[in-house]
MITORKOL-209825 format. One record per residue (C-alpha): residue number from 1; residue in one letter; x, y, z. Coordinates in Angstrom, 1 decimal. Example, Ala and Ser with C-alpha at 12.3 -4.5 7.8 and 13.67 -1.06 7.14 Angstrom:
<rs>
   i aa      X      Y      Z
   1  A   12.3   -4.5    7.8
   2  S   13.7   -1.1    7.1
</rs>
This chain:
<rs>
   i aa      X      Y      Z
   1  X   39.8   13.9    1.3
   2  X   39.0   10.2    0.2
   3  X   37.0    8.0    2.7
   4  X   39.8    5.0    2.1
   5  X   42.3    7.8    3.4
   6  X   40.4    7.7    6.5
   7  X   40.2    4.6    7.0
   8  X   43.6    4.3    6.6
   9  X   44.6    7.2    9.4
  10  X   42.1    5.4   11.6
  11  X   44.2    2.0   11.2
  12  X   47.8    3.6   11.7
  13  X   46.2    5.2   15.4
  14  X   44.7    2.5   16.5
  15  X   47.9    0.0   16.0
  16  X   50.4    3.2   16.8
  17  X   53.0    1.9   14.6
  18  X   52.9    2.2   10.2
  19  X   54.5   -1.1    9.9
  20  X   51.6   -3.0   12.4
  21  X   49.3   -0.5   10.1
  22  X   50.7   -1.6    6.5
  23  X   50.6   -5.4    7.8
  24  X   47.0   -5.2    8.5
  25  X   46.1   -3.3    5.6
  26  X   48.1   -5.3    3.2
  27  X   50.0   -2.4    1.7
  28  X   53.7   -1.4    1.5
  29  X   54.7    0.6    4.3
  30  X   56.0    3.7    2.1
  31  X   52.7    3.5    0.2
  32  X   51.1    3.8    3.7
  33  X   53.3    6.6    4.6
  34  X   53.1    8.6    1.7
  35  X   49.3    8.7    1.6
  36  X   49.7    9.8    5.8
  37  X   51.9   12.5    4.6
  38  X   49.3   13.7    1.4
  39  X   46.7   13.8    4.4
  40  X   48.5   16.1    6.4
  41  X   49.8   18.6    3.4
  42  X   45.5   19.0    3.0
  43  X   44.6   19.0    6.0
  44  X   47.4   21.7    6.2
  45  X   48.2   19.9    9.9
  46  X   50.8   17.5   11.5
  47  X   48.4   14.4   12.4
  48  X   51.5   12.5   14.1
  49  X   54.4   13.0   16.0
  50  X   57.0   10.0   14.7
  51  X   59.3    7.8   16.2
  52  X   61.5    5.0   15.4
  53  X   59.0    2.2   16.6
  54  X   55.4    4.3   17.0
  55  X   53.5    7.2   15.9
  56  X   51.5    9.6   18.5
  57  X   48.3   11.6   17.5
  58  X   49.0   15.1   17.9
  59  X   46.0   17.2   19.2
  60  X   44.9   17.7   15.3
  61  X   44.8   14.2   14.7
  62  X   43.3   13.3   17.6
  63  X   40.2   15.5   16.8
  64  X   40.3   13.9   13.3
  65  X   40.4   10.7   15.3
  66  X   36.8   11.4   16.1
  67  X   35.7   13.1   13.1
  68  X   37.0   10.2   11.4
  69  X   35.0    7.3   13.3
  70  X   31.9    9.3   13.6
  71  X   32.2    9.4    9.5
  72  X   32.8    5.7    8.8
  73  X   30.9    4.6   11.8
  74  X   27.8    6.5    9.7
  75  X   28.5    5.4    6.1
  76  X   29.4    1.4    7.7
  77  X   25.7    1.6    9.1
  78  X   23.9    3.2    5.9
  79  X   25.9    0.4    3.8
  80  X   24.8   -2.1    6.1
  81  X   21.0   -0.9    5.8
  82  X   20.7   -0.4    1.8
  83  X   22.3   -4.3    1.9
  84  X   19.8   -5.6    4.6
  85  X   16.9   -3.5    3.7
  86  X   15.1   -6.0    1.5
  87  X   15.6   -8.9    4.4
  88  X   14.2   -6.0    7.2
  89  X   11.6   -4.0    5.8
  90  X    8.5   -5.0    8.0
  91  X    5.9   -3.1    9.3
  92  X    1.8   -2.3    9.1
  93  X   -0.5   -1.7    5.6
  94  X   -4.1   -0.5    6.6
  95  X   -6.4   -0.6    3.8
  96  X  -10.1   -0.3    3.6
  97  X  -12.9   -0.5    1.5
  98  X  -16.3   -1.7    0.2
  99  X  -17.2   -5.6   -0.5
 100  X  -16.0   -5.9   -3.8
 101  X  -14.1   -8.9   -5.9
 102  X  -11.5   -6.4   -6.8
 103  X  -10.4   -7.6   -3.0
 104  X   -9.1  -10.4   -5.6
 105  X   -6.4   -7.9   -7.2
 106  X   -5.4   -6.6   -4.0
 107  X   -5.0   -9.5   -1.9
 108  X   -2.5  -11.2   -4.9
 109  X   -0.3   -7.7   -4.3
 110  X   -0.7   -8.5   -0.9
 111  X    0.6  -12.0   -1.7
 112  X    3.6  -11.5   -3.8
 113  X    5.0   -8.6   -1.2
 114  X    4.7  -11.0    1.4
 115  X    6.8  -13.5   -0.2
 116  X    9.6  -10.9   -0.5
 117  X    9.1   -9.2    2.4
 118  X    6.9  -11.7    5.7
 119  X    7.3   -9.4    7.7
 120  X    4.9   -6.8    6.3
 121  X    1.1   -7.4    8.2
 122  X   -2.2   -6.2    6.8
 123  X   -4.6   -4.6    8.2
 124  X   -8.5   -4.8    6.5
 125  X  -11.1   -2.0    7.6
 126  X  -14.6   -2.6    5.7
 127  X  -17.2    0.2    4.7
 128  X  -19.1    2.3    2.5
 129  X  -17.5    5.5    0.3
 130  X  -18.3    7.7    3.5
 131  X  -16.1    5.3    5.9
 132  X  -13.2    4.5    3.8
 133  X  -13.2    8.8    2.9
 134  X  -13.3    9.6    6.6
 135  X  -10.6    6.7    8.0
 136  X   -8.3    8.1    4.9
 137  X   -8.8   12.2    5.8
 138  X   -7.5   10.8    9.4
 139  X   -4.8    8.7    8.3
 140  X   -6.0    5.7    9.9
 141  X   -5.7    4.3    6.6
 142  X   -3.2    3.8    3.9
 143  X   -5.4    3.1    1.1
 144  X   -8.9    3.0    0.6
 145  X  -10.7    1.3   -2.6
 146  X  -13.6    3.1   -3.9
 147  X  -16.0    1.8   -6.1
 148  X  -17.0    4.2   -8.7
 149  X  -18.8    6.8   -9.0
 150  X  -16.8    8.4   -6.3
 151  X  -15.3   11.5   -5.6
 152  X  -11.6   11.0   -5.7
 153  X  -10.6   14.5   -7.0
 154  X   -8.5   15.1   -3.6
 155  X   -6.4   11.8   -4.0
 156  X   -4.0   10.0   -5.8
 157  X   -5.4    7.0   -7.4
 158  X   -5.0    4.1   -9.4
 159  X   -7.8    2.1  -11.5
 160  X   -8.1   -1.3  -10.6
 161  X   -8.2   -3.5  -13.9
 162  X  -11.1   -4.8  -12.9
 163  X  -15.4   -4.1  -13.3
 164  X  -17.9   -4.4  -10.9
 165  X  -21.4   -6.2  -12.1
 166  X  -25.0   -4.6  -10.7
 167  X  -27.6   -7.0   -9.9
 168  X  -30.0   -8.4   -7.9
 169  X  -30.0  -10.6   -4.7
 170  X  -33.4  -12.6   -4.1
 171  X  -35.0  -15.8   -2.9
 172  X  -34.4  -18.8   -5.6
 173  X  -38.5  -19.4   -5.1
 174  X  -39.0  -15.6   -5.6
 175  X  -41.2  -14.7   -9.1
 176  X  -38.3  -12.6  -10.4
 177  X  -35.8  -15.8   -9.7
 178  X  -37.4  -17.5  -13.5
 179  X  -35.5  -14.8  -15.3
 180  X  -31.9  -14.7  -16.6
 181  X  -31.7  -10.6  -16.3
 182  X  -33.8   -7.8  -14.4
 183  X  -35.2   -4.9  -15.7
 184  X  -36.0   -1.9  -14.5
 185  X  -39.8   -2.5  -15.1
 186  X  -39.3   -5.6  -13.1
 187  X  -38.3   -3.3  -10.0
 188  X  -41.0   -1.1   -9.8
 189  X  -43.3   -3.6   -7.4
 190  X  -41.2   -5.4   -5.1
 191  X  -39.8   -4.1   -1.8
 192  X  -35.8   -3.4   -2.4
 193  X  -33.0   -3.3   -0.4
 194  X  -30.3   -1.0   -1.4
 195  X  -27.2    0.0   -0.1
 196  X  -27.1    3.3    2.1
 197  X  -24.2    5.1   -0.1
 198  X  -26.3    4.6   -3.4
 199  X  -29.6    5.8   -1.2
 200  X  -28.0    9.0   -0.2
 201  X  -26.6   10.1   -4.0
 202  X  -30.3   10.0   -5.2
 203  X  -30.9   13.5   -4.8
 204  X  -28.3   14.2   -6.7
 205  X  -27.1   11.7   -9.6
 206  X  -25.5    8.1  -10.3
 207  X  -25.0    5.4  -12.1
 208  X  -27.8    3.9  -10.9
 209  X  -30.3    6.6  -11.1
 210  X  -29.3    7.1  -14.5
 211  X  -29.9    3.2  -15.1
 212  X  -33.4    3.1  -13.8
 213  X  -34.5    6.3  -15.1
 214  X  -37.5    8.9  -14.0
 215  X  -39.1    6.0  -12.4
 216  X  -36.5    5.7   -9.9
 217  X  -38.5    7.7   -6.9
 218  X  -41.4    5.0   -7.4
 219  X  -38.9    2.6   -6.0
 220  X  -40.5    0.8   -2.4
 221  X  -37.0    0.8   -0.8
 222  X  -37.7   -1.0    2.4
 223  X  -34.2   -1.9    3.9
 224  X  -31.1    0.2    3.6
 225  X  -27.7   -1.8    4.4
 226  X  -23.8   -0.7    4.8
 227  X  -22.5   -4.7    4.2
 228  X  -23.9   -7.2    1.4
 229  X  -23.3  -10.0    4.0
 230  X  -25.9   -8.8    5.8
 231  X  -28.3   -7.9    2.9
 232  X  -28.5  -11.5    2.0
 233  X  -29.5  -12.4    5.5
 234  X  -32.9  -10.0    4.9
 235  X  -33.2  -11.6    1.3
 236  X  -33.3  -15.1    2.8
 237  X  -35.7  -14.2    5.3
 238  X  -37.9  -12.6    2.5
 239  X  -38.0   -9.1    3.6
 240  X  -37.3   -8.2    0.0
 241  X  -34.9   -8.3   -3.3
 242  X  -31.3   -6.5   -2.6
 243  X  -29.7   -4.5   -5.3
 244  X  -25.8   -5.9   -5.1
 245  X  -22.8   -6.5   -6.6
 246  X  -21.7   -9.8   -8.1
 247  X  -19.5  -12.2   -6.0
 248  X  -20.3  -11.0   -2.9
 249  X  -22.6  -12.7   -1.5
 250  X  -22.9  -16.6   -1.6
 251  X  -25.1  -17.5   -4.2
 252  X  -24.1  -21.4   -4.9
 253  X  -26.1  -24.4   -5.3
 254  X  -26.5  -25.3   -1.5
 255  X  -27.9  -21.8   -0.9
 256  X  -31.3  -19.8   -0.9
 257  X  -30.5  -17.4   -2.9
 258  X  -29.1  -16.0   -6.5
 259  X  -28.2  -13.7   -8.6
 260  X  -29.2  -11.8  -11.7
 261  X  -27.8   -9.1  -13.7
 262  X  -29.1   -5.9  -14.9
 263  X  -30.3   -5.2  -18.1
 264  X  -28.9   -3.1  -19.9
 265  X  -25.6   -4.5  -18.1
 266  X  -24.7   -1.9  -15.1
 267  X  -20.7   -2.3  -14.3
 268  X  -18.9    0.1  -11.8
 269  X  -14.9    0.6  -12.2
 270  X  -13.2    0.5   -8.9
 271  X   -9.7    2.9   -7.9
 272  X   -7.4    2.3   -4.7
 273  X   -7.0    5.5   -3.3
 274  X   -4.2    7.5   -0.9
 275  X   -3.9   11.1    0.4
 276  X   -2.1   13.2   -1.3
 277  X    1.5   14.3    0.1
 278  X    0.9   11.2    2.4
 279  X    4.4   10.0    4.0
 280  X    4.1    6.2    3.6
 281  X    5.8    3.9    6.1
 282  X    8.4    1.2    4.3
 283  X    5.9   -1.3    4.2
 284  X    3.2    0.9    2.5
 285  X    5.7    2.3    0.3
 286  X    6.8   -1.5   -1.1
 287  X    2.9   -2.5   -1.5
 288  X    2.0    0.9   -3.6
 289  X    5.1    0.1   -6.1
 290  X    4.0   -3.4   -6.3
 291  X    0.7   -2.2   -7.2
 292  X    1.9   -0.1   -9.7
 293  X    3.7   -2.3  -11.4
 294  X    1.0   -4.9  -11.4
 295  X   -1.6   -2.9  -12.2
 296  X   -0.1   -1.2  -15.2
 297  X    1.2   -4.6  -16.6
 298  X   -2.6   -5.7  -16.3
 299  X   -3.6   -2.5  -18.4
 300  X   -0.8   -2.9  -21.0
</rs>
């Protein structure tokens, strides 16, 4: 049975006449009646009962009738959302994460799916590994971006084409502050402020463990913090020398405070993060494609 037949059927009982029905569909009135009469021979059922001037639904063709409308009613209405979907897609992306530049690579995504699609709204949730892990388990996130080493054996991923730089945060009139890089050496006697994921993977192994070495329990860690933001605020203050990443924290010429690297150079890779299996609404689903394809163009 082809959907144009229907349509046609529909037309002929909603004028009651062939000739009002060929006008309308701009057809020849035999060609209109012949495909009316192929209808019934498959349908194995008399549709109308014929008169000079009119045609009358039968009860067969008056329960076709209905089938008929519910069927093009449904395929007009998922024609009209494939064509309007671009122009409607709109909706909430939650992602969280840890202070990072990366933020850079996401909020460009962000950017060039708003373009397309403004009326898409994000939604930014900031935290340590043990936050963004928890919000994603509960599905009050979408994404999460951890910054490596993390474990994210029980997600889908994608690297970020991007590298995090170690360092340390301290008072530009601090001893340390004369030097272009830090060492570990340099470490051993100042009071440090660290962040509390590093702090509680001591006991068992990372980067930066392996960086400083079997001197790294000698450390006089004296502040733990969850954001850098608020690191720097201790560092200004002189409660001590905070182990950050680069770019985080305001470092300029009208400020306090700078920045040096580790030496030997300590970088951490960064992945964005979902739940595997995870439904994703519309707008979630167009910002993980866009990532995709931006991503993998960066890595080519």
């Amino acid at each position: 049975m082809e959907f144009r037949v229907l349509r046609y059927f529909l037309t002929v009982a909603r004028e009651g006449s062939i000739t009002k029905a060929a006008d309308f569909l701009h057809i020849t009135q035999p060609t209109l009646s012949r495909q009316l009469k192929d209808l019934e021979q498959k349908l194995g059922k008399k549709l109308f009962i014929r008169s000079s001037h009119s045609v009358i639904l039968t009860d067969e063709g008056m329960l076709l009738r209905k089938r008929a409308e519910e069927i093009v009613n449904m395929v007009d209405k998922l024609e009209a959302e494939f064509s309007s979907m671009e122009e409607t897609i709109s909706g909430d992306v939650y992602i969280g994460g840890g202070e990072t530049e990366a933020m850079k690579q996401i909020a460009r995504v962000a950017k060039d799916v708003q373009l397309r699609y403004p009326n898409i709204r994000y939604h930014l949730y900031s935290g340590n590994e043990e936050d963004i892990t928890e919000r994603l388990d509960k599905g009050l996130l979408d994404f999460g971006i951890l910054i490596q080493p993390a474990d994210i054996s029980k997600y889908n991923y994608l690297n970020i084409p991007a590298k995090d730089v170690w360092g340390i945060v301290m008072r530009k009139d601090s001893p340390l502050a004369v030097k272009e890089t830090i060492q570990a050496a340099d470490l051993l006697n100042v009071p440090l402020i660290c962040s509390r994921q590093p702090m509680k993977q001591t006991f068992s192994k990372n980067e930066f463990t392996d960086w400083f070495g079997e001197d790294f329990h000698k450390l006089n860690i004296v502040t733990t913090y969850n954001l850098a933001y608020n690191a720097a605020i201790m560092v200004d203050e002189g409660i001590g020398y905070a182990l950050v990443l680069d770019k985080i924290v305001n470092t300029s010429s009208n400020s306090n405070i700078c920045f040096r690297p580790l030496e030997p150079r300590l970088e951490s890779g960064l992945n964005i993060v979902w739940k595997k299996h995870k439904l994703f609404s519309a707008a979630a689903d167009v910002f993980l494609k866009e990532m995709q394809a931006e991503f993998s163009k960066s890595l080519n």
